[in-house]
C-alpha positions as CSV (number, residue, x, y, z in Angstrom):
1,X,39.0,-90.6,22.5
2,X,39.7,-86.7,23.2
3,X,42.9,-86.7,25.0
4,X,43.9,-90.3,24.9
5,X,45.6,-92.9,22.0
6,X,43.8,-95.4,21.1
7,X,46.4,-97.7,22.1
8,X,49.1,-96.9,24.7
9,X,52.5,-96.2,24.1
10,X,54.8,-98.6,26.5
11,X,58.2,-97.5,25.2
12,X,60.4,-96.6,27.5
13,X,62.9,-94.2,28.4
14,X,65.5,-95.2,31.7
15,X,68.1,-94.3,32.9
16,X,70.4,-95.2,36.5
17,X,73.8,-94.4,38.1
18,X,75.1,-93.8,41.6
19,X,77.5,-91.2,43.6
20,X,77.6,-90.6,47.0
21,X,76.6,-94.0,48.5
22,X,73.0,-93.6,46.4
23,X,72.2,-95.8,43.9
24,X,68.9,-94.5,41.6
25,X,66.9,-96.0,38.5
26,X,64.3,-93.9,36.3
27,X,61.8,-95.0,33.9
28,X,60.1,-92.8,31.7
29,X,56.2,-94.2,29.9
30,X,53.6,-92.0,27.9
31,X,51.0,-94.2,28.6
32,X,47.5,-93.4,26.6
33,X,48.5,-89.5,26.6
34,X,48.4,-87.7,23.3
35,X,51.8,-86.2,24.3
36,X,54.1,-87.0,26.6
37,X,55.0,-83.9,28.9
38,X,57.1,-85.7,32.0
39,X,60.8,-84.5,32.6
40,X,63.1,-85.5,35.0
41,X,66.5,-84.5,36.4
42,X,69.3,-87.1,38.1
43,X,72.1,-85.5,39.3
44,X,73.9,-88.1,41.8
45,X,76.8,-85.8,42.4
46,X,76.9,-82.5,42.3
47,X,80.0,-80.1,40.9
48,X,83.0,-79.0,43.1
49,X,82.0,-78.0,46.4
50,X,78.8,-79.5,46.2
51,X,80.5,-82.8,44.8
52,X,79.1,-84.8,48.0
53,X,75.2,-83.7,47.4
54,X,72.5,-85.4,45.0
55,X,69.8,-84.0,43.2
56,X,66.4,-85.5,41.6
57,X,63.2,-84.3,40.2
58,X,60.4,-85.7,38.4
59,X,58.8,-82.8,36.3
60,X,54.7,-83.3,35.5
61,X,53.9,-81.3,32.5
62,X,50.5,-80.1,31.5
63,X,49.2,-77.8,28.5
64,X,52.5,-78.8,27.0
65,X,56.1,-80.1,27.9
66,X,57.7,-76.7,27.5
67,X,57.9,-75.9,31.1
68,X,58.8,-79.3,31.9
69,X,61.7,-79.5,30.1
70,X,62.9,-76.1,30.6
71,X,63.0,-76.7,34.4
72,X,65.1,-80.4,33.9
73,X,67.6,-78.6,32.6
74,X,67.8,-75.3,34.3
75,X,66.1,-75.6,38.1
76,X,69.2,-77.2,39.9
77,X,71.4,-74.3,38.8
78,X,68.6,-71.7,40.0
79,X,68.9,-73.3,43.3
80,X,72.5,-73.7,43.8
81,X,73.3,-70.5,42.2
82,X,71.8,-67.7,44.5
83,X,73.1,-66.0,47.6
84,X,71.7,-68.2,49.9
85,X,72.8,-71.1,48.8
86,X,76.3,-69.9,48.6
87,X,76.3,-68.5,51.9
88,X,75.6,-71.8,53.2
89,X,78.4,-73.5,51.2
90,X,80.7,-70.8,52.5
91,X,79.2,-71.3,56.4
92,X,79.3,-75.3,56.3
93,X,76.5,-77.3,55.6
94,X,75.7,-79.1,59.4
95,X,74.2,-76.0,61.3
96,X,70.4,-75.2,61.7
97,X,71.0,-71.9,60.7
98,X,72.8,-73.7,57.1
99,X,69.6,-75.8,56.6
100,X,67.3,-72.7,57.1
101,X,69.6,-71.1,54.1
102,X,69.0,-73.9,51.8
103,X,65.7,-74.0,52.5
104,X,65.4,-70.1,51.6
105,X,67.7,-70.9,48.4
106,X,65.0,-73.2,47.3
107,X,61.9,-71.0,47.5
108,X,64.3,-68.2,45.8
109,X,65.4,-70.8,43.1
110,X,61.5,-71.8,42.3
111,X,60.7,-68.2,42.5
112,X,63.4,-67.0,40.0
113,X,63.2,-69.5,37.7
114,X,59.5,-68.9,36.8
115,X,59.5,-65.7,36.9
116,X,62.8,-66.1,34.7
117,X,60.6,-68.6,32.3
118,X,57.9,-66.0,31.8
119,X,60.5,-63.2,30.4
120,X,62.3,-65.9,27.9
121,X,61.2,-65.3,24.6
122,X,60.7,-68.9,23.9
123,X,58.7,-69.5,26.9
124,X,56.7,-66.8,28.5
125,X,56.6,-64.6,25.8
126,X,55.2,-67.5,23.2
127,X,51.3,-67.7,22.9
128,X,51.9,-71.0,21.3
129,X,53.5,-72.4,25.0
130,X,50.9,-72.1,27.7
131,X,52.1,-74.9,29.5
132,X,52.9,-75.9,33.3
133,X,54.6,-78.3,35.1
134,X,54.7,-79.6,38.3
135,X,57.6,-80.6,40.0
136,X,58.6,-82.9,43.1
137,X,62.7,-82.9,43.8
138,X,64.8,-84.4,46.4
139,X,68.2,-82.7,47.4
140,X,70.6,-84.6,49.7
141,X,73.7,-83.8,51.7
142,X,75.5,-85.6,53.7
143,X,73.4,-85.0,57.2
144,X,69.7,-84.2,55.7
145,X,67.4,-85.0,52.8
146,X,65.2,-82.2,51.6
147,X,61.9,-83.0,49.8
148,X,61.0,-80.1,47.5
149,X,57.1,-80.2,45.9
150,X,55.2,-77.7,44.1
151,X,51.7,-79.5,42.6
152,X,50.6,-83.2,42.7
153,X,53.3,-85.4,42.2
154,X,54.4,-87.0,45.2
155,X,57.7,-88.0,46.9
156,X,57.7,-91.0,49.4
157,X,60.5,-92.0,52.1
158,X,60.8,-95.6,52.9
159,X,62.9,-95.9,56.7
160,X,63.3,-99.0,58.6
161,X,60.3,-101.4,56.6
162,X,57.6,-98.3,57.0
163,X,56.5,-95.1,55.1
164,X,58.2,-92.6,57.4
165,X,57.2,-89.5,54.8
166,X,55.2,-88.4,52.0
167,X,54.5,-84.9,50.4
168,X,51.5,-83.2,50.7
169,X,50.1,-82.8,47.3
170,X,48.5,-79.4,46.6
171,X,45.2,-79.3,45.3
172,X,42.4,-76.6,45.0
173,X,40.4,-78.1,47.3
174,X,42.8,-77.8,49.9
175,X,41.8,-75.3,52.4
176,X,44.9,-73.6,52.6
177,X,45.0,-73.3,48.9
178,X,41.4,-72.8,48.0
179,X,41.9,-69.2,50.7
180,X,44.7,-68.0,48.3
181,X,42.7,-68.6,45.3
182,X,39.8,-67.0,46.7
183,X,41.5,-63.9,48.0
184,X,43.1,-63.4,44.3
185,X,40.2,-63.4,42.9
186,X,39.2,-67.1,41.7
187,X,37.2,-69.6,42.4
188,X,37.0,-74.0,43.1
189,X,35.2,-75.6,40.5
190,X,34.7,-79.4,40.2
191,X,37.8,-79.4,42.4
192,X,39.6,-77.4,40.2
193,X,41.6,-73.8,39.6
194,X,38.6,-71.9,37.9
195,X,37.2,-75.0,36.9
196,X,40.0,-76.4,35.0
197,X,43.4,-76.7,36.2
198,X,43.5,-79.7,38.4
199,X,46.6,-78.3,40.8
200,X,47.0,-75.1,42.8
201,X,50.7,-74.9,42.3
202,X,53.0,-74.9,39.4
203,X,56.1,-73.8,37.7
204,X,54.5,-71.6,34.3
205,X,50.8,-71.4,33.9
206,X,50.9,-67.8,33.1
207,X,47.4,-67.3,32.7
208,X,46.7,-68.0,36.2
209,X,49.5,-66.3,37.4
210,X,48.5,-62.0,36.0
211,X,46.2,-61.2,39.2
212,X,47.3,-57.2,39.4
213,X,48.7,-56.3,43.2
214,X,49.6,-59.8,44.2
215,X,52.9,-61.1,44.3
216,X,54.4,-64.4,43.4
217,X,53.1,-66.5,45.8
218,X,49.3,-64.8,45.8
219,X,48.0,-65.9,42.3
220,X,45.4,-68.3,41.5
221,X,48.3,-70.5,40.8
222,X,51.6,-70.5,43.0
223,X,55.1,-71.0,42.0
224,X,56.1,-71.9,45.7
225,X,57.4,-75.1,46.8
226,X,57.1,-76.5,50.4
227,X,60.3,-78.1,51.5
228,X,60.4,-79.9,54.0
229,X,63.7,-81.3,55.5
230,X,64.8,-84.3,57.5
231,X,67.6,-85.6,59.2
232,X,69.3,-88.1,57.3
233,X,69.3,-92.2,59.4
234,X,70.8,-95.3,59.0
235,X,67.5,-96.6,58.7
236,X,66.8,-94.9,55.6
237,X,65.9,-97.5,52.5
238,X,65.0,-95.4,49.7
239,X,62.7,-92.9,48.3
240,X,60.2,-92.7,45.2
241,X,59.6,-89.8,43.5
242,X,56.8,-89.9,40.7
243,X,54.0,-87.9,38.6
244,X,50.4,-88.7,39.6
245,X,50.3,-91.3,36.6
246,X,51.5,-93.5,39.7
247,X,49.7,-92.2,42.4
248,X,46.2,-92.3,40.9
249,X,46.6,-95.8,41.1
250,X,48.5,-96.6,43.8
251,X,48.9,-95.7,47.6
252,X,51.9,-94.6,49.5
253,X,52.3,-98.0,51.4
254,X,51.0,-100.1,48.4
255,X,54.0,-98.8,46.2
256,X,56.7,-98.9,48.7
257,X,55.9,-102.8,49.7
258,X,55.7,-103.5,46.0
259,X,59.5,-101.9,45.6
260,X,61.1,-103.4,49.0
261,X,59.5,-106.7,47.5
262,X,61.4,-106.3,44.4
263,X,64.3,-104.9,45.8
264,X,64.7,-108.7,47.2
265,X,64.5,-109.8,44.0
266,X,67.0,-107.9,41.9
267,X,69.4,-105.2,42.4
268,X,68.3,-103.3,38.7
269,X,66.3,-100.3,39.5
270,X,65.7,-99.7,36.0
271,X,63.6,-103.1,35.9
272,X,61.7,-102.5,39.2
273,X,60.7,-98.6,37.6
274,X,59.5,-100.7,34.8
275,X,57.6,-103.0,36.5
276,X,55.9,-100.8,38.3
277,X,55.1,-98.5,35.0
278,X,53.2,-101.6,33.4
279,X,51.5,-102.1,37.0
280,X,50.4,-98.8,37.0
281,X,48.9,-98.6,33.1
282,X,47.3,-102.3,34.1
283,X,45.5,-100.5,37.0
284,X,44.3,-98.3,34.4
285,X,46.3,-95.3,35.0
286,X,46.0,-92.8,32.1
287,X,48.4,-90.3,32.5
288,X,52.0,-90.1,31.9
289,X,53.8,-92.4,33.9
290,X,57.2,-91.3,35.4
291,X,59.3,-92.6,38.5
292,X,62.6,-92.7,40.1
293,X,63.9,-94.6,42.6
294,X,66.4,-93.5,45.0
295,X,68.1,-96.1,46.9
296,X,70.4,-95.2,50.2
297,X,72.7,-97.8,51.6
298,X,70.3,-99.5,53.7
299,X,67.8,-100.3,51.1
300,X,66.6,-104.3,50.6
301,X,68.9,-106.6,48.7
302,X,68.1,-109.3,47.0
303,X,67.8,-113.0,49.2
304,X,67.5,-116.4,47.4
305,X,64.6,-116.7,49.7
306,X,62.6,-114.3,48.2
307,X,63.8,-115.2,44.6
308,X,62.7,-119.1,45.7
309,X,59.1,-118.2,46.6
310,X,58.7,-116.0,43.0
311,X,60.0,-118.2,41.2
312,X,57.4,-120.8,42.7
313,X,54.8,-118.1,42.4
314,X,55.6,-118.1,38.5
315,X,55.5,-122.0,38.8
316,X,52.0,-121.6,39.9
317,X,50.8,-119.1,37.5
318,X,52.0,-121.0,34.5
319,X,50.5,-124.1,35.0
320,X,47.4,-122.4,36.3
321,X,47.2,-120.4,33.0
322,X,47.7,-123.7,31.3
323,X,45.0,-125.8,32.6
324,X,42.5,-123.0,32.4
325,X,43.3,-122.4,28.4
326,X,43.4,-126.4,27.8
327,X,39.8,-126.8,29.8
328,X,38.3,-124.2,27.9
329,X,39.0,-125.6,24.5
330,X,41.8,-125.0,22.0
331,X,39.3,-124.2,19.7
332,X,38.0,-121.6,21.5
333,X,39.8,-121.1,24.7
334,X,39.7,-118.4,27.2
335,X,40.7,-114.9,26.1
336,X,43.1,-113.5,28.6
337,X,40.6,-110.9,30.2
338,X,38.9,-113.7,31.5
339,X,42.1,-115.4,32.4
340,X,42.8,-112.6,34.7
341,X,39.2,-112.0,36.0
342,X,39.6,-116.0,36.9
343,X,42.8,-115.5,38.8
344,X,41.7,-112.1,40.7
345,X,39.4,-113.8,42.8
346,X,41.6,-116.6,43.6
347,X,43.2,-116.6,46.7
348,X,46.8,-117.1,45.1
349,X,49.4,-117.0,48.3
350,X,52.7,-114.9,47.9
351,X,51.8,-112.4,45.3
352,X,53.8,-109.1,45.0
353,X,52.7,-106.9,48.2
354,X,50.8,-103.8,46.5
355,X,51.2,-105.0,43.0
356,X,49.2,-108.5,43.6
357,X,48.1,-110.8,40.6
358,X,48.1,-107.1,38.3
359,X,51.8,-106.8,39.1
360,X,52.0,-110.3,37.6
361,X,50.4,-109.9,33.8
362,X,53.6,-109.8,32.3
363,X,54.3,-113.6,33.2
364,X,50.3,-114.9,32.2
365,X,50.4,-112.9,28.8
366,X,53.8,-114.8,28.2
367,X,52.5,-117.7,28.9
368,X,49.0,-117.1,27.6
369,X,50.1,-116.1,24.2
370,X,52.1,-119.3,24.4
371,X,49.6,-121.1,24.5
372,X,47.4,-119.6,22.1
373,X,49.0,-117.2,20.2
374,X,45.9,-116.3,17.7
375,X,43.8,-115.1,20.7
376,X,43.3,-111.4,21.6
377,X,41.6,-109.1,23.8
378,X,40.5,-105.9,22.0
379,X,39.2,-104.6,24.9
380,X,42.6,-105.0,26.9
381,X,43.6,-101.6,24.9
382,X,41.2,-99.3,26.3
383,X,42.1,-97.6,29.0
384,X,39.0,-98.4,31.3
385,X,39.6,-102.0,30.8
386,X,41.2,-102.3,34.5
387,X,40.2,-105.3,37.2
């Protein structure tokens, strides 16, 4: 299967904590990937004079997880650690001229810190680590959020029931990153960097970054992040951050109803950024799979409204699994495939907005399995088996 298991691995790896009025989940999933290469950072509060900012990052690694880890642990303190960023520390943290200095302090931070990577001898200096990561961060202080992304994962605010923002992913294809490839001597092949890296900009990925007489920000590949920086609001319910594993499968608005759906249903983030993992490989996502959810203040709580009509959802789908397995025959009954391809075209009121009946296997594989527990669906383990 080249690049892919022949069965996908579903363990695991969360994580959650709060500071500063921000309350965040994680969850972690290799998915049908050889490899997993994701990293992440969660920094709720920052040290000593920084104590009342918060930091997160979802790392996408490719060629490799060197990168990706390197930059978990290291990026934050390449940021906060130059002159910029102290200058705005020393200045105060409210003025347009302080939020101009943290944005500088980021570029300088990306720009260090690869350039930093490709001089450590167990990074940039090792043929046997060619790898590159992506990388999608939010930094928040008390008045303003700043959404950092360099490649293809994706960082979404949620504000008063609506997408308000979203991250430009950069691709080849792009215009604006197609001209720099161009001009440093490459080309855009089948929607990729020479024909074969899928992004235009990245942390590592040496080999597209040795173009002789451009700088930094000029190679085939860029380093640069865009940052773009808004005004905190009352309004504010929460932000995702997360690899493409999620966003090859689902929208901007389809993810954020999904998790203001289940934010009314449970307070755990850690369980929503694992429901929305298995949604995501159900869809047939291949890829990694990494996500964190950052909540603010004003972000949905759970209503025994809401909890009412799932629980009668679940009702539903139970006794609908049921009768479909009985009326097949016991002796040969239904394979769950066909279970779901049943349901799908059913028009089933009150299913999860953006996640539908998908976000809802869980519940008719329990009760499926229940029911008849010999029965299996080989092709439910290929990665191409999606509805």
């Amino acid at each position: 299967m080249g690049a892919f298991l022949d069965h996908p691995k579903t363990e695991k790896q969360n994580d959650h904590g709060e500071g500063n009025g921000i309350r965040y989940g994680l969850c972690s999933m290799q998915g049908w990937r050889v490899e997993m290469e994701d990293a992440h950072s969660a920094v709720p509060e920052l040290q000593d004079q920084l104590k009342n900012w918060s930091f997160f990052a979802i790392y996408d690694g490719h060629a490799g997880s060197g990168v990706a880890k390197y930059c978990a642990k290291n990026l934050l303190q390449h940021i906060t650690s130059n002159q910029e960023f102290k200058g705005m520390i020393d200045g105060g943290s409210d003025s347009q001229a302080a939020v101009q200095s943290v944005k500088r302090a980021i570029r300088t931070g990306f720009l260090n810190i690869d350039e930093h990577m490709r001089n450590d001898s167990e990074l940039g200096n090792n043929e046997m680590d060619r790898s590159g990561s992506t990388a999608v961060a939010l930094l928040v202080s008390p008045t303003h959020v700043y959404f950092i992304n360099c490649g293809d994962s994706r960082g979404v605010l949620q504000r008063g029931q609506s997408v308000h923002f979203s991250t430009e992913d950069h691709k080849p294809c792009n215009p604006r990153e197609k001209e720099r490839i161009q001009n440093a001597g490459g080309s855009v092949m089948i929607q990729r960097v020479n024909g074969s890296l899928a992004v235009s900009r990245a942390l590592g990925d040496y080999d597209y970054k040795c173009v002789h007489g451009k700088g930094p920000t000029e190679q085939l590949v860029s380093p640069e992040p865009e940052v773009m920086v808004i005004e905190r609001s009352q309004d504010d319910e929460f932000v995702i951050l997360a690899c493409d594993g999620i966003w090859d499968v689902m929208s901007n608005e389809e993810l954020c109803a999904f998790v203001r759906s289940r934010l009314e249903l449970t307070d755990d983030l850690e369980q929503i950024c694992n429901l929305v993992a298995d949604t995501c490989l159900y869809k047939g996502s291949r890829d990694n799979i990494s996500i964190e959810l950052v909540c603010f203040e004003n972000a949905p709580r759970p209503s025994e409204e809401a909890k009412q009509r799932e629980a009668e959802l679940d009702r539903y789908l139970e006794a609908r699994v049921k009768e479909l397995v009985t009326t097949s025959g016991l002796d040969a009954p239904l394979g769950l495939l066909d279970i779901m391809h049943t349901l799908i075209i059913e028009n089933i009121p009150n299913l999860p907005p953006g996640g539908g009946l998908i976000s809802k296997r869980n519940v008719i594989e329990s009760v499926y399995n229940r029911l008849a527990p010999t029965s299996t669906d080989e092709d439910l383990q290929e990665p191409d088996a999606t509805l």
